[in-house]
N, C-alpha and C positions, 0 to 999 in steps of 0.2 A: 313760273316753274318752281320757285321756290317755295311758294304757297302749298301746289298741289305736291311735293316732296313732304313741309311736313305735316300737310292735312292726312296724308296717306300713312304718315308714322303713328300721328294720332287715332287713327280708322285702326292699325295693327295693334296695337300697344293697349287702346280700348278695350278691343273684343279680345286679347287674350287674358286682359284681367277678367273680363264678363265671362269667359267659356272657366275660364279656372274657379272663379267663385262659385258657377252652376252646377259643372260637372260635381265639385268638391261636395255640394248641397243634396245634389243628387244622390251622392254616395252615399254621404250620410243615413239619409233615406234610405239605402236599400234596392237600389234602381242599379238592373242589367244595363252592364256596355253597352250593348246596342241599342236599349230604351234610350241614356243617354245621349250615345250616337246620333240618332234619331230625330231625337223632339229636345232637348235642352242646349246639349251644345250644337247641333243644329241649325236651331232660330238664333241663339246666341249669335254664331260667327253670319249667319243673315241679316243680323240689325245694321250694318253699312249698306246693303241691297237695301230694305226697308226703307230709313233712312233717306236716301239720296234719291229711292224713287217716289215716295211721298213730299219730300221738297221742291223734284223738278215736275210733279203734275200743281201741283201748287202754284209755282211761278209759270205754268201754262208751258214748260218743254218738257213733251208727253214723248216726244220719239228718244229722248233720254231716259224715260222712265220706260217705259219698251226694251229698247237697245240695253239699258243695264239688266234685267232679269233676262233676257234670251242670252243674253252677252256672256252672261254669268253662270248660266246651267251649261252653256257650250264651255266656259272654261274649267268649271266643276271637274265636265267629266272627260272633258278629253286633253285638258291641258297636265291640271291637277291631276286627277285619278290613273292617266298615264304616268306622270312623272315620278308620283309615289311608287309605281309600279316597277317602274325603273330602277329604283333604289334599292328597295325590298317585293320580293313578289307577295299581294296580296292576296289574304284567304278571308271568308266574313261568315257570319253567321247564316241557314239556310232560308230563315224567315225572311231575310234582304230582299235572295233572288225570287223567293216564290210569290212575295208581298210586294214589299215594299218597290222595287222596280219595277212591275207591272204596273201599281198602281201610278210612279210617275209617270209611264208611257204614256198611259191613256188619259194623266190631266193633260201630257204636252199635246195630244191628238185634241183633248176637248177646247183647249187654247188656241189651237191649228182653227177650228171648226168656229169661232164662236169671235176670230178675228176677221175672219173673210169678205164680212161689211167695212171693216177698214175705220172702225171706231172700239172701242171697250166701253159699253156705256155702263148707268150703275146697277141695272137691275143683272149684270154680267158680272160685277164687282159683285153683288151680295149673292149670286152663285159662288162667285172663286172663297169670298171672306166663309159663307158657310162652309165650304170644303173644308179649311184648314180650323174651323172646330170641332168637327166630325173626327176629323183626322187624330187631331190633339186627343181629344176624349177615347177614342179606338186605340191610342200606345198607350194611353193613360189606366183604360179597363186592361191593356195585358200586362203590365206592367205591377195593377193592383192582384193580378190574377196569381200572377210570378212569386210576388213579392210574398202571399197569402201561403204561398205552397211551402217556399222558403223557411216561415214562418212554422208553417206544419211539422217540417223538419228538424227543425234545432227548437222547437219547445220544452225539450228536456232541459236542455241549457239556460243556466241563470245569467242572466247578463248585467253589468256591473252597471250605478245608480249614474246619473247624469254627474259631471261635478264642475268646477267652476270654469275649468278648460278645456272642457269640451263649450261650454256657455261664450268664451271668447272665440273659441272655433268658430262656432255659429257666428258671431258679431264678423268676424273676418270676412268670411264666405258672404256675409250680404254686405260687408261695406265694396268688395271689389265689383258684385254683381251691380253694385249704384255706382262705384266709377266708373265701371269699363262702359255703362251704359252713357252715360255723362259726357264722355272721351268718343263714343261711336258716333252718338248725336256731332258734336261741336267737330270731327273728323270729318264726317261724310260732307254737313255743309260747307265745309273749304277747299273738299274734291271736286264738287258739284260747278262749283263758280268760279276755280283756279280753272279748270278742265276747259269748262265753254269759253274762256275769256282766252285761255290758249290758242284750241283750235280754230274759233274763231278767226283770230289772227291772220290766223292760214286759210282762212274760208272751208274749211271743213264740216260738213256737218253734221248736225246734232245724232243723227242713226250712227254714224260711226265713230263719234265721240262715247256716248254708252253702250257699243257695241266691245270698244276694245277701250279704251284708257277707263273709262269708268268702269266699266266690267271686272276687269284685273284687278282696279285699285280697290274695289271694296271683297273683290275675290280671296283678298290676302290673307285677310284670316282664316279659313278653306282651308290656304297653301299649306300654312303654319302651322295652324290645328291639324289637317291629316297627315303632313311629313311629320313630326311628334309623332304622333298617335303609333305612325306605323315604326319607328324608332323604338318605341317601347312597347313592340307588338301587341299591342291595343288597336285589333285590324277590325274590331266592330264598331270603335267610334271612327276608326279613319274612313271606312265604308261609308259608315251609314249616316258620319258628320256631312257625305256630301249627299249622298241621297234626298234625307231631310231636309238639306239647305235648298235643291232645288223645287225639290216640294213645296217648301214652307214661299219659294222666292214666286212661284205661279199663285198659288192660292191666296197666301196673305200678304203681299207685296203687291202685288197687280190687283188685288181683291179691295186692297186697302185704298191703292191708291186712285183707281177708277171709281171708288166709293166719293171719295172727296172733290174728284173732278175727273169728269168722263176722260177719257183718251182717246182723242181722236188721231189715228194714223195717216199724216202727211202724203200727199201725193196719191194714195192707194194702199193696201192692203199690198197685190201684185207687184205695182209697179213701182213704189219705193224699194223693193228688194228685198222684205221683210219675209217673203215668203219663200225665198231659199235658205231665211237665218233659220229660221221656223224646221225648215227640213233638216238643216244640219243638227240642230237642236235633239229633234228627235231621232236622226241618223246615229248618231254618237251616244245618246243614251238608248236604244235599240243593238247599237256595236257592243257596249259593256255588258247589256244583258246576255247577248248570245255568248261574249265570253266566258260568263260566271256561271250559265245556268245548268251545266254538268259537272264542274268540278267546284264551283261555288268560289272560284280564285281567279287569280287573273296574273299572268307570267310576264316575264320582263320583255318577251318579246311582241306578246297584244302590251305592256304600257308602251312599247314603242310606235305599233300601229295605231294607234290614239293621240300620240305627240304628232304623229304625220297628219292626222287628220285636223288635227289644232294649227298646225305651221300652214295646212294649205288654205286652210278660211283665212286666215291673217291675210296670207299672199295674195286671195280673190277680192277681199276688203280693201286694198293698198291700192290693185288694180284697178277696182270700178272708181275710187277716190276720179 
């Protein structure tokens, strides 16, 4: 317990030096909130998902690595994206709802579709791994697009010569981006093996070990980076910090780590259960879309029907235990 206490302080502590160095780098460049959102801080607070589901297809516990990426888009959007919700009502940019959440719908449908054999093998991995460079490269062209326009605009304007402090700036922003990564790494593996050596204990198993302890614990950066974000009404990286996270957690997470070693799903696709996580999955990110897609916000009283939605999988997961 004490292990997986501070492997998970190391997992937080990590990735928020890694999202601060990025975002910061980002900036510098010239990159919209919500590009950032998006695609750097993102993958950033994804690198504990990554991480821990690349280690447990490695040491051959693939229902861990499963169970954390489903685990973790269900806590994205209906634990997290509720609770921010709750706090401050959120509003995001339009491109989110027209874009970017449709596009997660239909990878979680093409993941639905494409587990049903009840394995992820790797020619499935270098479908999901090609997605998420598509993906990357598609924020990357608007982003150059943005950026160019921007550009177009303030060309009158002479802007002042690099100088030595902005030179240590830059040194800053990539020495955190190399320890938060450093910190996410040496975090996740001590979640990973404090976690199974717990549950175990209990004879619990591994589906619902990265459904919820694993899930949460590497979700933490998520929690931290979106309540931030939305605290300093930065509601396009709190958005779209999770959006991107679950994006980034089906394509290059599962992509990645079915590349390394197939994934084969225990018991069944059906019958291990994985196919109501699957629906809740998609239920709850399908919930936040219909809430956003007319007024492009989301009120304190839908983050509360999305906390509900998150308290009752817990409670149906506790049960089947």
């Amino acid at each position: 317990m004490v292990l997986f206490a501070v492997g998970s302080l190391i997992l937080y502590y990590g990735a928020e030096w890694l999202v601060k160095g990025a975002s910061s780098f980002a900036r510098s460049a010239g990159l919209s909130p919500v590009v950032i959102g998006l695609t750097i801080v993102a993958f950033g607070t994804s690198a504990p998902e990554f991480v821990v589901s690349i280690v447990s297809s490695v040491q051959n516990k693939s229902m861990i690595a499963v169970g954390n990426v489903v685990g973790s888009n269900i806590c994205n959007i209906a634990l997290i994206l509720g609770l921010t919700a709750v706090f401050r009502p959120l509003s995001c940019n339009r491109s989110v709802v027209r874009r970017d959440l449709p596009i997660m719908l239909g990878l979680s449908l093409y993941l639905l579709l494409i587990s049903f054999d009840s394995k992820l093998g790797r020619f499935d991995g270098a479908t999901l791994f090609s997605g998420i460079i598509l993906y990357s490269f598609f924020n990357y062209y608007l982003a150059a697009k943005e950026s160019k326009n921007i550009s177009g605009l303030d060309s009158g304007i002479s802007k002042p010569a690099a100088n030595q402090r902005d030179y240590i700036s830059r040194q800053g922003q990539i020495i955190r981006i190399v320890a938060g990564m450093a910190g996410v790494v040496a975090g996740a593996e001590i979640v990973v093996n404090s976690a199974v050596s717990i549950m175990h204990v209990f004879g619990i198993s591994e589906k619902f070990i990265g459904l919820t302890v694993v899930a949460f614990g590497t979700s933490l950066p998520e929690l931290a980076t979106s309540a931030v974000a939305a605290m300093k009404k930065e509601m396009d990286i709190s958005i779209g910090n999770l959006v991107g996270s679950n994006v980034f957690n089906m394509l290059g997470v599962l992509g990645a780590a079915s590349l390394i070693r197939p994934i084969s799903i225990t018991g069944g696709f059906v019958k291990s259960g994985l196919l109501i996580d699957y629906t809740v999955m998609i239920f709850t990110s399908l919930l936040a879309w219909v809430f956003m897609r007319k007024t492009f916000s989301i009120s304190k009283k839908q983050g509360f029907i999305l906390l509900s939605c998150y308290a009752g999988y817990i409670a149906y997961l506790i049960v089947k235990l």
